[in-house]
C-alpha positions as CSV (number, residue, x, y, z in Angstrom):
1,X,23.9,11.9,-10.3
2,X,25.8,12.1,-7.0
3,X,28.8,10.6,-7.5
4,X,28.7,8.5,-4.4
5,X,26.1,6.3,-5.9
6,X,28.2,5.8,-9.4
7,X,30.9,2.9,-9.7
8,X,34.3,4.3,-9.8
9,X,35.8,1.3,-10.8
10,X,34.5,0.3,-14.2
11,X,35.1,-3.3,-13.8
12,X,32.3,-5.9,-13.7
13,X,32.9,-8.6,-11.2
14,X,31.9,-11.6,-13.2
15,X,31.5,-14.1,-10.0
16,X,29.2,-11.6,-8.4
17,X,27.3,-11.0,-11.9
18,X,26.5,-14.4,-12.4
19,X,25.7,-15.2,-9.0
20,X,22.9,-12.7,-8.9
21,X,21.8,-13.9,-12.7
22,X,22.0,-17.5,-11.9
23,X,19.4,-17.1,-9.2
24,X,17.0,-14.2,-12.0
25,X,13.5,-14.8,-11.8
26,X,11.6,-15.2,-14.9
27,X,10.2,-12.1,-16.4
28,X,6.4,-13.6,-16.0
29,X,7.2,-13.5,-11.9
30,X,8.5,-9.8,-12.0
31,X,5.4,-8.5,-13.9
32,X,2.9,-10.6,-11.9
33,X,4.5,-8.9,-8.5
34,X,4.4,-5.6,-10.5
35,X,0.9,-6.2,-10.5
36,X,0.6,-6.8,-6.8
37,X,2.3,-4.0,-6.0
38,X,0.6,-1.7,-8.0
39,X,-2.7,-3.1,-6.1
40,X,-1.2,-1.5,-2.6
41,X,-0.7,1.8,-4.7
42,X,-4.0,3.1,-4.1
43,X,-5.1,4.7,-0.7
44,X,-8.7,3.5,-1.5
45,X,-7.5,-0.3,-1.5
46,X,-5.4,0.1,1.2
47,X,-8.1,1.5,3.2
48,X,-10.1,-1.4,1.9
49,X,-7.5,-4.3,3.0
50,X,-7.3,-1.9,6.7
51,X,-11.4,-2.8,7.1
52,X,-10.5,-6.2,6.3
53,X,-7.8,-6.8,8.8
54,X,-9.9,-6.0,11.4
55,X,-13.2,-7.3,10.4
56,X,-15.0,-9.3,7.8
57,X,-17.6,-7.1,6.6
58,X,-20.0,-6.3,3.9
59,X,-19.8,-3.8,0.7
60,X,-22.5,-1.5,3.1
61,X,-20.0,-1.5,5.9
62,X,-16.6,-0.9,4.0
63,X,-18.7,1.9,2.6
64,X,-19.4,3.4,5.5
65,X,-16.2,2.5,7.4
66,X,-13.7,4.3,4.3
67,X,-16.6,6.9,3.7
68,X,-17.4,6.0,-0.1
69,X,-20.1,5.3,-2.4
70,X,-21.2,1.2,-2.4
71,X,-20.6,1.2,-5.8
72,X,-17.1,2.4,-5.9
73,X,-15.8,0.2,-3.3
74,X,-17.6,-2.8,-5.4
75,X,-15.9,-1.9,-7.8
76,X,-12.4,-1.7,-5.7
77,X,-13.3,-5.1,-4.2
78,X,-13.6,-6.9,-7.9
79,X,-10.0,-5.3,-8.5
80,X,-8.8,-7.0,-5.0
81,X,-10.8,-10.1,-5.9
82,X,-9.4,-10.8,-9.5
83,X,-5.8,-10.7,-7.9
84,X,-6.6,-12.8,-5.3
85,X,-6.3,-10.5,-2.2
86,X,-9.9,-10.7,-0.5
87,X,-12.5,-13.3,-1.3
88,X,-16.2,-13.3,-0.3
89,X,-18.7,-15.8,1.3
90,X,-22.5,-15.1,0.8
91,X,-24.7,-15.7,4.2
92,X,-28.7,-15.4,2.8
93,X,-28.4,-12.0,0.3
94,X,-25.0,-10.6,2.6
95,X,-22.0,-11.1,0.9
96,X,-19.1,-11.1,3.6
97,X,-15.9,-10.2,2.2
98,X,-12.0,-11.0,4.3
99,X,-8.7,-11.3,3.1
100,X,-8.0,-14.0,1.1
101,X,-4.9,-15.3,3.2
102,X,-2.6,-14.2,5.4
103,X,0.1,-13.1,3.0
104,X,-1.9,-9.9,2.5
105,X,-2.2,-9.5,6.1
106,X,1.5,-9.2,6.1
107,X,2.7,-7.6,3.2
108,X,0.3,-4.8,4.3
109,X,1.7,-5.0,8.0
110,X,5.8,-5.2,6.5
111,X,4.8,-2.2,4.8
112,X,3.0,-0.6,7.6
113,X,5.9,-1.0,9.6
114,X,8.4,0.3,7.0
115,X,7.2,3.5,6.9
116,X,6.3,3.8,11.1
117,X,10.4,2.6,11.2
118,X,11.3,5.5,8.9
């Protein structure tokens, strides 16, 4: 390890330890954003969540928008579904699918941004 990333000094500073421990989430909160993040991991969903910024639109048009099969960007959009990032309305046999809320507009558009800054 390089060194200037290791703590020379080998003394815990108590105040600034419990300070940080005080304020801990609970372990259910750090796996449940584990989860979320693990969700943006995949080009496939983020190009998914991209569509859906724009535009609400329909398994057939995500299809043809990221260039994949209908059934595999079903299945993508029951993964996004069961964690709450896109929902669906149904117009006649269409099923219309958006973001479910604007938080997923902008942890998409924070990361967007991250790596444009870099």
């Amino acid at each position: 390890m390089d060194e200037n990333f290791q703590c020379q000094c080998n003394e815990v500073h108590s105040e600034c330890v419990e300070c940080v421990k005080s304020t801990m989430l609970e372990e259910k909160k750090f796996i449940n954003l584990s989860e979320l993040f693990k969700m943006f991991a995949d080009p496939t969903r983020l190009k998914i969540i991209y569509a859906l910024l724009k535009k609400e639109l329909c398994v057939c048009d995500i299809a043809e928008v990221i260039e994949m099969s209908q059934s595999s960007v079903s299945h993508q959009l029951r993964v996004l579904k069961a964690l709450k990032l896109v929902k669906y309305r149904k117009e006649g046999k269409v099923v219309y699918y958006s973001l479910d809320d604007e938080h997923v507009n902008n942890i998409f558009n924070f990361g967007l941004s991250h790596i444009e800054h870099q």
